[in-house]
py3Dmol code that shows the C-alpha trace and the ligand (Angstrom):
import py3Dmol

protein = """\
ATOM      1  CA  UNK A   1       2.404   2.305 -10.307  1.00  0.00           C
ATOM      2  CA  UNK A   2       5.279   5.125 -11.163  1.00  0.00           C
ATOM      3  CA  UNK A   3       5.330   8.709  -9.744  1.00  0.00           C
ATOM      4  CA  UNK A   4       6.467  11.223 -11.770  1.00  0.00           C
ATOM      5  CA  UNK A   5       6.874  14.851 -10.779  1.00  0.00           C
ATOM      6  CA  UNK A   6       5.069  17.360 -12.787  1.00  0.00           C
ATOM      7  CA  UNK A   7       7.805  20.225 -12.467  1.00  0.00           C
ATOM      8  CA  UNK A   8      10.644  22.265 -14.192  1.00  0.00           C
ATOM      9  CA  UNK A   9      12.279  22.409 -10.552  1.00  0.00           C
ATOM     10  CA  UNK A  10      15.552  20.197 -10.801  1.00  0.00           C
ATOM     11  CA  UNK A  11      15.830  21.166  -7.327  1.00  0.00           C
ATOM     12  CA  UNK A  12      12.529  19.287  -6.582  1.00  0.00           C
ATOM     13  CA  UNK A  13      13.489  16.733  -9.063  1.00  0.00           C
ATOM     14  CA  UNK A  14      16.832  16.194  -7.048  1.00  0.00           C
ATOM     15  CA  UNK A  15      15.349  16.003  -3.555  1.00  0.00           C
ATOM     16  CA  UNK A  16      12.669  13.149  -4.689  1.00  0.00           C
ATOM     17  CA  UNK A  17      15.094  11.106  -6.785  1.00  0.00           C
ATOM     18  CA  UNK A  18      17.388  11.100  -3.803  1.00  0.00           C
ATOM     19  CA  UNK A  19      14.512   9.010  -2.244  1.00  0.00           C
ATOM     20  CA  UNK A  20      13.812   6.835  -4.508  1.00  0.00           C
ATOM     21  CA  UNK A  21      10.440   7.662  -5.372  1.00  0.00           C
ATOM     22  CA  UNK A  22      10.717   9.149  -8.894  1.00  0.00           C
ATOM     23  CA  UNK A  23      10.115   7.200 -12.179  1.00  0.00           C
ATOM     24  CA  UNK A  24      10.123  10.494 -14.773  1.00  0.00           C
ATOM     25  CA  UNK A  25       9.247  14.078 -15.265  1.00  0.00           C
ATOM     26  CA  UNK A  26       6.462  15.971 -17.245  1.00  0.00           C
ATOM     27  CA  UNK A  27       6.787  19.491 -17.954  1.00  0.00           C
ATOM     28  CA  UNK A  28       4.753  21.887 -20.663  1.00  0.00           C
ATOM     29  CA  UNK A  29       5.207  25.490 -21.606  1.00  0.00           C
ATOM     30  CA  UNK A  30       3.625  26.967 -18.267  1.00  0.00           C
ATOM     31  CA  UNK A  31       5.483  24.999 -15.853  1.00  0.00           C
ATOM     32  CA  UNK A  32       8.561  25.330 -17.620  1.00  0.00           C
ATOM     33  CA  UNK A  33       7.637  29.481 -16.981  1.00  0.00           C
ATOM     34  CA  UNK A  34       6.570  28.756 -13.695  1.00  0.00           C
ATOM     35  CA  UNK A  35       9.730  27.598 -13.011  1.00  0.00           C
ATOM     36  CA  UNK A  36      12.183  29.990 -14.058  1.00  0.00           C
ATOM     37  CA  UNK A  37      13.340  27.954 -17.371  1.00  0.00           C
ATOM     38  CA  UNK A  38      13.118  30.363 -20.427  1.00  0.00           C
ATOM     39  CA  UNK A  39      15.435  28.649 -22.969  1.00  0.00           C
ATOM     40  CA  UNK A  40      13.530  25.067 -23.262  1.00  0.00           C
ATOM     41  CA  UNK A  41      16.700  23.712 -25.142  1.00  0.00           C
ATOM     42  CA  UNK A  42      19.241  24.307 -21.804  1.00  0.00           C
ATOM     43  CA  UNK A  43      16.246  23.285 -19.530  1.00  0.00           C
ATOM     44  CA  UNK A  44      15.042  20.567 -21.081  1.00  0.00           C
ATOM     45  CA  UNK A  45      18.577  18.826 -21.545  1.00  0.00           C
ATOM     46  CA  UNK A  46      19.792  19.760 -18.271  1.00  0.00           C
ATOM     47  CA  UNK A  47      16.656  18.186 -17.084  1.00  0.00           C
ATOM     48  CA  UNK A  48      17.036  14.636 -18.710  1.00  0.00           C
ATOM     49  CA  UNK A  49      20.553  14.607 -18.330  1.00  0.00           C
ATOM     50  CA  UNK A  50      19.761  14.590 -14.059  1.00  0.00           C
ATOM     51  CA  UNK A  51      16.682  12.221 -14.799  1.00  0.00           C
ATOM     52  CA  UNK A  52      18.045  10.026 -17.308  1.00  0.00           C
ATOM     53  CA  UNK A  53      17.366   7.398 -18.073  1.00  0.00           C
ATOM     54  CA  UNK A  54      13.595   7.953 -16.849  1.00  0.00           C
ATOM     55  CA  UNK A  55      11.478   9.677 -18.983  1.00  0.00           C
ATOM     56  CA  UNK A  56      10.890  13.629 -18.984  1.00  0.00           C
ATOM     57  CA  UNK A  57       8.195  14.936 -20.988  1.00  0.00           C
ATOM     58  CA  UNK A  58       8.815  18.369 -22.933  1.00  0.00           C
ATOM     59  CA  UNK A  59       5.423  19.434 -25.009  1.00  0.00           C
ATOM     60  CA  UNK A  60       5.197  21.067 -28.905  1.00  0.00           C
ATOM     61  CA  UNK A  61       4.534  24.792 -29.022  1.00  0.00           C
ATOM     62  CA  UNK A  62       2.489  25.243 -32.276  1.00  0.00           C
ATOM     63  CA  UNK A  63      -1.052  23.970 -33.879  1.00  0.00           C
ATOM     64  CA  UNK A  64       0.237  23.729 -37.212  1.00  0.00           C
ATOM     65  CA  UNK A  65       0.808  19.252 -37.637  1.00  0.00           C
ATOM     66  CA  UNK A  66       3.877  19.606 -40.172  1.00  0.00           C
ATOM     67  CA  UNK A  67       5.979  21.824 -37.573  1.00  0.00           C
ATOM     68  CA  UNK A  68       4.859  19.719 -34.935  1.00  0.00           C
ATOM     69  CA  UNK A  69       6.544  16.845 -36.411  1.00  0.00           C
ATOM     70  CA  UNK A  70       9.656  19.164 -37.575  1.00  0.00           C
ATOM     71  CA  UNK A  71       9.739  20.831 -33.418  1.00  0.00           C
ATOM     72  CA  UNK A  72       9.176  16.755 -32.039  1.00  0.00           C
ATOM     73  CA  UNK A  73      12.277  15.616 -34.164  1.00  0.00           C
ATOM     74  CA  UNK A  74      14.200  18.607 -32.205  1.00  0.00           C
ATOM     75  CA  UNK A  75      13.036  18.296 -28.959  1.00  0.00           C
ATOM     76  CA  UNK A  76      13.896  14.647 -29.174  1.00  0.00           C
ATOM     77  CA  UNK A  77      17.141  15.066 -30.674  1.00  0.00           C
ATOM     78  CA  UNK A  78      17.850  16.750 -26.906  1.00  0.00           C
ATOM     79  CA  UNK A  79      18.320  13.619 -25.198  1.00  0.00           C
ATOM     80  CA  UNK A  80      18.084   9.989 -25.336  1.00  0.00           C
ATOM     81  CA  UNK A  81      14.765  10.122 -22.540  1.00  0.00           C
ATOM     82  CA  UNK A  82      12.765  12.889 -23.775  1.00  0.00           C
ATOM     83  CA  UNK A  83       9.364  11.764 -24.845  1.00  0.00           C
ATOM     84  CA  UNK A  84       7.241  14.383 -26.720  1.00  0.00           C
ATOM     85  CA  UNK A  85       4.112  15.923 -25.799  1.00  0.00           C
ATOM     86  CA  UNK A  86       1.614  15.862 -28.380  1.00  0.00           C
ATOM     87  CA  UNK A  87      -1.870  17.249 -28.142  1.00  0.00           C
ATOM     88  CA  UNK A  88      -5.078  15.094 -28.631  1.00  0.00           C
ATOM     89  CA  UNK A  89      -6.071  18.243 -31.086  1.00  0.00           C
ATOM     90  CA  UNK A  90      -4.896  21.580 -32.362  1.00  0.00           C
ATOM     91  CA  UNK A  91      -6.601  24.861 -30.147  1.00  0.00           C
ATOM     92  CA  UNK A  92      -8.977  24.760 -33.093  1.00  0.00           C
ATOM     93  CA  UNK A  93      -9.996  21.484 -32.896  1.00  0.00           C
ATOM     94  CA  UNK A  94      -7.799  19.589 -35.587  1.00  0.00           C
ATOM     95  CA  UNK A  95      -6.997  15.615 -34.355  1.00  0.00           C
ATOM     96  CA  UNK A  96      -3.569  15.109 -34.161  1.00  0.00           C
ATOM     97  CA  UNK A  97      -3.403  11.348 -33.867  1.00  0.00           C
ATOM     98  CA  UNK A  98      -1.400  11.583 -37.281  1.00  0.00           C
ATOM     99  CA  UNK A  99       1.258  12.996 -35.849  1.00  0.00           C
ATOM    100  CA  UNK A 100       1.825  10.514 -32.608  1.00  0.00           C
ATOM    101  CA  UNK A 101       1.244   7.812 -35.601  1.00  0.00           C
ATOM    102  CA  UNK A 102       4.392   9.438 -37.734  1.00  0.00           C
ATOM    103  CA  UNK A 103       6.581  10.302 -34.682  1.00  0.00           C
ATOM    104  CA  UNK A 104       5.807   6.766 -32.879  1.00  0.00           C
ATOM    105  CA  UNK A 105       6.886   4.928 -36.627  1.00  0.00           C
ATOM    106  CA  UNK A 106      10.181   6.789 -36.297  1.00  0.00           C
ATOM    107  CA  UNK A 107      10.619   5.638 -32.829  1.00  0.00           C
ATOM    108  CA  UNK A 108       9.842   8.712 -31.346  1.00  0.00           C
ATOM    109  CA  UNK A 109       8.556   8.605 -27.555  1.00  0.00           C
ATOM    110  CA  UNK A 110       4.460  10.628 -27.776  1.00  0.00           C
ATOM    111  CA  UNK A 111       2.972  11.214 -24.534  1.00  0.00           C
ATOM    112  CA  UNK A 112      -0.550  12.121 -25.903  1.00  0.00           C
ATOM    113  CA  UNK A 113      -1.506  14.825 -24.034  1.00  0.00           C
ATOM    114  CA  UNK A 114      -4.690  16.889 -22.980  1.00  0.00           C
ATOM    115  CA  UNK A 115      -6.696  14.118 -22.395  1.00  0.00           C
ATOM    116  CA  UNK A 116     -10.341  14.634 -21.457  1.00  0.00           C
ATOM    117  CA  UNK A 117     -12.376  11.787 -22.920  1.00  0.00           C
ATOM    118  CA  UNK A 118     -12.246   7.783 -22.902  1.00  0.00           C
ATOM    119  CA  UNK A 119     -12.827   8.655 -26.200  1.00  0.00           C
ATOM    120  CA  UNK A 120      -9.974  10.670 -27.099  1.00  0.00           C
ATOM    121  CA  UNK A 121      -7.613   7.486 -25.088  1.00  0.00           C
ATOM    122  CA  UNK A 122      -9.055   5.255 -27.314  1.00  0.00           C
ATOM    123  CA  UNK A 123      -7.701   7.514 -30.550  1.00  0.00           C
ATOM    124  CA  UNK A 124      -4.553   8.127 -28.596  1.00  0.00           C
ATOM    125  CA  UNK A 125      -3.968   4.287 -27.939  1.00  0.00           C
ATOM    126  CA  UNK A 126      -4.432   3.471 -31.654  1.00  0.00           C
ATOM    127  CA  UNK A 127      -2.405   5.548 -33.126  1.00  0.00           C
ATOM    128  CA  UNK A 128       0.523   4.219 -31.095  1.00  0.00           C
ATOM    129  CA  UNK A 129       0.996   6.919 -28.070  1.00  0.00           C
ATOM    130  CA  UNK A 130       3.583   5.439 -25.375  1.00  0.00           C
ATOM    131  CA  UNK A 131       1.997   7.334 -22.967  1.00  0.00           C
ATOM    132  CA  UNK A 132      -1.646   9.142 -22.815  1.00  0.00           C
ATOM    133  CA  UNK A 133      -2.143  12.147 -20.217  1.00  0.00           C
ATOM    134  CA  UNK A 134      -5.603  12.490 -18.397  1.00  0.00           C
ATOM    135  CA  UNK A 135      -5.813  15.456 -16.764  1.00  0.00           C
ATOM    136  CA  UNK A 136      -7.976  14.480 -13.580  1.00  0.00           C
ATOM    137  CA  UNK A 137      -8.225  18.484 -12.361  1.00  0.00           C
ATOM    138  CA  UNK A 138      -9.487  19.391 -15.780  1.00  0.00           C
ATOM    139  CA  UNK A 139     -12.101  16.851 -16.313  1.00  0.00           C
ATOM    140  CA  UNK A 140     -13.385  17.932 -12.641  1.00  0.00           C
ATOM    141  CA  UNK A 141     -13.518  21.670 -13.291  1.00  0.00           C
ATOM    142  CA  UNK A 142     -16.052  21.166 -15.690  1.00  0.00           C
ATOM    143  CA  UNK A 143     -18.305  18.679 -13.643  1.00  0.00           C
ATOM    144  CA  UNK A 144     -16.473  15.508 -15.451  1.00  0.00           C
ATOM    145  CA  UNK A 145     -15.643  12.120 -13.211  1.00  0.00           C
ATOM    146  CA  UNK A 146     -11.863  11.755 -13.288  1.00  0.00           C
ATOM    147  CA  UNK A 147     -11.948   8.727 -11.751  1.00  0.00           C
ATOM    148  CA  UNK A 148     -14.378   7.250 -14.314  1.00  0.00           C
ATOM    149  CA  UNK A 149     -12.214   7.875 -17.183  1.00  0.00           C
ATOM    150  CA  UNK A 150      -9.032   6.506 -15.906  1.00  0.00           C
ATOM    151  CA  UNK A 151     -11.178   3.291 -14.832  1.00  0.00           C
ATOM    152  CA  UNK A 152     -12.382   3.391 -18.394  1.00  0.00           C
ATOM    153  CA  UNK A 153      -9.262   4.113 -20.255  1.00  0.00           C
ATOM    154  CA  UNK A 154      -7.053   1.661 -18.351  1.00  0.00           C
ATOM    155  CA  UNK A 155      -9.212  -1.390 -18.334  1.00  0.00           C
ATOM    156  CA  UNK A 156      -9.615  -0.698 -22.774  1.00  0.00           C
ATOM    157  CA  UNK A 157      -5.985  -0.618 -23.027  1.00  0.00           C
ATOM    158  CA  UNK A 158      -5.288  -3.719 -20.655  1.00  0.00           C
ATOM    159  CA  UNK A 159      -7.912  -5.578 -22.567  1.00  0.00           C
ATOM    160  CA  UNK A 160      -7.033  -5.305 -25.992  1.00  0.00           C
ATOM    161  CA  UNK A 161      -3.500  -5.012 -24.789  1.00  0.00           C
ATOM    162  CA  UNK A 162      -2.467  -1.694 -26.154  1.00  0.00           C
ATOM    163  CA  UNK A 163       0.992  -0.583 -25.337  1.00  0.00           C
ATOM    164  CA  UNK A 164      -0.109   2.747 -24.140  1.00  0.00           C
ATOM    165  CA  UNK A 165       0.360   4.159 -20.296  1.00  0.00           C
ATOM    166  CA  UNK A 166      -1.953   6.309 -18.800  1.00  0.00           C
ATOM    167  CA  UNK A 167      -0.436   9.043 -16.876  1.00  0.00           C
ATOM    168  CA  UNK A 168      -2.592  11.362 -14.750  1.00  0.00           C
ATOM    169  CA  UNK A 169      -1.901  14.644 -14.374  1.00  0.00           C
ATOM    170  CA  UNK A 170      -3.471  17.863 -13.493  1.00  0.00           C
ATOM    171  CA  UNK A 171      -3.558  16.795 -10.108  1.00  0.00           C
ATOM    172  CA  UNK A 172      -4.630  19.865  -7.471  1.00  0.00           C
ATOM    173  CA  UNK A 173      -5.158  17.789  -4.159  1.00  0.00           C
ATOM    174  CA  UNK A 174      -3.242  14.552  -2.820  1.00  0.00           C
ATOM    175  CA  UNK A 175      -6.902  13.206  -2.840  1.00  0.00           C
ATOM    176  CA  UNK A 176      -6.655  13.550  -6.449  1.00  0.00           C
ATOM    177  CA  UNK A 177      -3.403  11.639  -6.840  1.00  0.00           C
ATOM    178  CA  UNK A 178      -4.788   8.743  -3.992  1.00  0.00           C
ATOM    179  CA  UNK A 179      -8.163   8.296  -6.305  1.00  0.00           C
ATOM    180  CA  UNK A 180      -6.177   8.697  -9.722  1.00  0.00           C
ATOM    181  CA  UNK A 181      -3.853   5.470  -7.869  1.00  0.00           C
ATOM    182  CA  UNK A 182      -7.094   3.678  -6.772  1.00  0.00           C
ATOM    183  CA  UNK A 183      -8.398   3.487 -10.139  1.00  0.00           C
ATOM    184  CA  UNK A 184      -5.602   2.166 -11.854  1.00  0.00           C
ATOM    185  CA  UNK A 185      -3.065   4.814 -13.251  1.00  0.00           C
ATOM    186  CA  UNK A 186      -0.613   3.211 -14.378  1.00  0.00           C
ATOM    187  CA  UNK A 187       1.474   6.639 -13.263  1.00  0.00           C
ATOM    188  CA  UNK A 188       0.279   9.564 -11.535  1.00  0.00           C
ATOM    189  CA  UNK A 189       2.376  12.834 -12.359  1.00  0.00           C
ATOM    190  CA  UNK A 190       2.662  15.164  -9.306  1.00  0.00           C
ATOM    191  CA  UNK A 191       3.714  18.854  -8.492  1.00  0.00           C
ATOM    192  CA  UNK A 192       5.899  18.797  -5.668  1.00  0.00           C
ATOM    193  CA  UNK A 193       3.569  20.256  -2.985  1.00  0.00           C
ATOM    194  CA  UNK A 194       1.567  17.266  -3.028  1.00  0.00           C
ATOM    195  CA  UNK A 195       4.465  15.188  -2.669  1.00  0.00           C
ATOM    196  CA  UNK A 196       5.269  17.043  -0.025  1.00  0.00           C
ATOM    197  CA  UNK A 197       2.203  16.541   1.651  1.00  0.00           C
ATOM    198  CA  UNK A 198       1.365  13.027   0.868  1.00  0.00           C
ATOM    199  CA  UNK A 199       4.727  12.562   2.696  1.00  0.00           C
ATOM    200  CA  UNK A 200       3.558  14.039   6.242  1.00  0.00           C
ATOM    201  CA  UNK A 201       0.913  13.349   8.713  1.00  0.00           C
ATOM    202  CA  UNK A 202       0.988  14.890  11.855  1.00  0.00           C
ATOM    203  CA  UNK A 203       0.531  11.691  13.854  1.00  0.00           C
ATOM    204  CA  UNK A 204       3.605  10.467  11.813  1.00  0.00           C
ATOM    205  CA  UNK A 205       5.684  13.075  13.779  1.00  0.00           C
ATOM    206  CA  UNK A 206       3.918  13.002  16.594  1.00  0.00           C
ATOM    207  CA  UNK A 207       4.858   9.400  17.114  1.00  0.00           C
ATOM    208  CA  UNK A 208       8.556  10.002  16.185  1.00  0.00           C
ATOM    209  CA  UNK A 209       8.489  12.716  19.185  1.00  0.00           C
ATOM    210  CA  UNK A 210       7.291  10.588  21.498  1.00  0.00           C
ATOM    211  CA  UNK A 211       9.321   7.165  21.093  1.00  0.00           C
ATOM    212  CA  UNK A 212      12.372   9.549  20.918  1.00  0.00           C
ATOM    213  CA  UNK A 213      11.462  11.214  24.342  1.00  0.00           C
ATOM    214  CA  UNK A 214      10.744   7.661  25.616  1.00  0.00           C
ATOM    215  CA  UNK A 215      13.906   6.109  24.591  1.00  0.00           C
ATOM    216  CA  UNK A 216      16.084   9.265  26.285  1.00  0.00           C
ATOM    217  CA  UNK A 217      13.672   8.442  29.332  1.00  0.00           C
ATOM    218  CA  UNK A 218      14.499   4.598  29.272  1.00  0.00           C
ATOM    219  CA  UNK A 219      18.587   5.479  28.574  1.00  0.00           C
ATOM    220  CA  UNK A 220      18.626   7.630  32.115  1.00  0.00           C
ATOM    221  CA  UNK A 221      16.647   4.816  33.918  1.00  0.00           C
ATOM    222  CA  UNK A 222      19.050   2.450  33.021  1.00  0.00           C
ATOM    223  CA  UNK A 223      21.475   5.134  33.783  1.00  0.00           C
ATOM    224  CA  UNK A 224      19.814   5.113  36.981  1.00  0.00           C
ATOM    225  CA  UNK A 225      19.808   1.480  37.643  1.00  0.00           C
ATOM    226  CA  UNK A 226      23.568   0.823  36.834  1.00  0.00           C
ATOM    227  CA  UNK A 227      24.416   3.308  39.253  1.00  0.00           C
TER     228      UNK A 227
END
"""
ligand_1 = """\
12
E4P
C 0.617 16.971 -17.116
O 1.467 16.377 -17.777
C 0.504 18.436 -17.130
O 1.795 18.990 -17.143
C -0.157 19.032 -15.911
O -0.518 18.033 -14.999
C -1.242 20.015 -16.189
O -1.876 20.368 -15.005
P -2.787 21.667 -14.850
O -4.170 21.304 -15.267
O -2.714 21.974 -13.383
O -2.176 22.728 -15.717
"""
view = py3Dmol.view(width=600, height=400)
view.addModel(protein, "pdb")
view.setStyle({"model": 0}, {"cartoon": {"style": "trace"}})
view.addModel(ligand_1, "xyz")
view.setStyle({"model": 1}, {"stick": {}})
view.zoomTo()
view.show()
């Protein structure tokens, strides 16, 4: 399974990459504001220039199909490892599986986004998307089964052997991102905080503490006994 952070923070980005642990980046519109980066062009590229050649994930900002394929062709002009955010449908409720169809012909990276159904993976995975975002903390606002879904929508595309990677994202808990790796993810994509916590445990440290103060307590008996 890859981690990816789900951050605009190349200061987070940085710090996890310098431990190994980081296979890519997403980002949308709101984290991107979140974090501080207003001109998407300078953020994005500065972005996959520090990740590269692992995959960041920069999202379309319009509902209208024929400028999303016009903004994906710019956004991916950026950088070698951008892959382009695509929504399942329009705010108004128009499929977009047309355009991850025409972006992924001209070998354009999709990372079908805004997933909330098996059923929408399913339409994702056949119209070519390289990647297909769940969002786990979504699905369980409105009483959905996360966990379900991903089970669902990874054993379809391991089966008939679809190219597609499920990602999961909106993840609000490090529970989330454990059961998100228990039933299958192929990635989970994680805001920093969790990572940050997934990291620690309190008897972690504690046992650090304690060998240390036993090891400066065996060094003065030996100390001792040379003496
Ligand atoms: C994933 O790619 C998205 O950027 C993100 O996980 C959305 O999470 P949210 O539901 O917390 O906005």
């Amino acid at each position: 399974m890859e981690i990816f952070i789900d951050s605009a923070s190349t200061a987070e980005m940085e710090k996890w990459l310098r431990m190994g642990v980081l296979d890519g980046v997403t980002t949308n519109p709101s984290i991107m504001l979140r974090d501080g980066i207003y001109d998407m062009e300078v953020g994005a590229k500065k972005i996959a220039a520090l990740l590269s050649p692992r995959p960041v994930s920069v999202e379309v900002t319009t509902n209208d199909l024929g400028e999303m394929v016009t903004q994906a062709r710019e956004l991916a002009s950026w950088a070698a490892n951008i892959v382009i955010k695509i929504p399942q449908e329009t705010q108004d409720g128009i499929p977009c599986y047309g355009v991850i169809k025409q972006l992924e012909n001209e070998g354009i990276k999709v990372n079908a986004t805004l997933a909330m159904s098996f059923g929408q993976v399913i339409l994702a995975a056949k119209a070519g998307a390289t990647y297909i975002s769940i969002f786990a903390g979504r699905i369980s606002d409105e009483g959905g089964d996360a966990p379900q879904v991903i089970r669902d929508s990874v054993e379809f595309l391991e089966r008939w052997k679809y190219k597609s990677k499920i990602i999961v994202g909106s993840i609000r808990s490090v529970s989330d991102a454990l059961q998100s790796a228990i039933a299958g993810a192929h990635i989970i994509t994680v805001p920093p905080q969790y990572l940050t916590r997934m990291a620690d445990h309190k008897n972690s440290r504690d046992g650090v503490r304690q060998f240390i103060v036993d090891a400066q307590k065996a060094m003065e008996m030996m100390k001792k006994a040379k003496a």
